[in-house]
C-alpha positions, 0 to 999 in steps of 0.5 A: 482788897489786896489785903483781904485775899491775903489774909484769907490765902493764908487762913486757907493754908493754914486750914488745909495743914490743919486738916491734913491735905497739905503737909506741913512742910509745903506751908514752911516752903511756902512761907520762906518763898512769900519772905523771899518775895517781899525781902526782893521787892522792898530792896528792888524799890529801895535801889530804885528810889536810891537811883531815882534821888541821885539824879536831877531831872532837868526840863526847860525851853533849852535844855533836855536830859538830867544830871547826875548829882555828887553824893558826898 
């Protein structure tokens, strides 16, 4: 569904600097802010992942909290 709206968000932005109601130059600012978005969410989710793995979570009867792993 996600999906869908952005690809017609897109197709609506690119009609309007088609028709001339919005400069070209917003669409271009637009795009470099949509890239930058992406580019910081993929590396926040990569950073989290990294932490995520690099720490064992350890759960039992006696024993609650987690350990940090060697990464050699």
């Amino acid at each position: 569904m996600y999906a869908i709206f952005s690809l017609l968000k897109w197709v609506v932005l690119i009609y309007l600097v088609k028709t001339g109601r919005i400069s070209e130059s917003t669409l271009i600012k637009f795009k470099k802010f949509s890239l930058a978005v992406i580019s910081m969410v993929v590396l926040h989710a990569s950073m989290i992942v990294h932490v995520v793995d690099s720490v064992d979570f350890i759960g039992g009867e006696m024993t609650d909290g987690y350990i940090h792993r060697r990464i050699i």
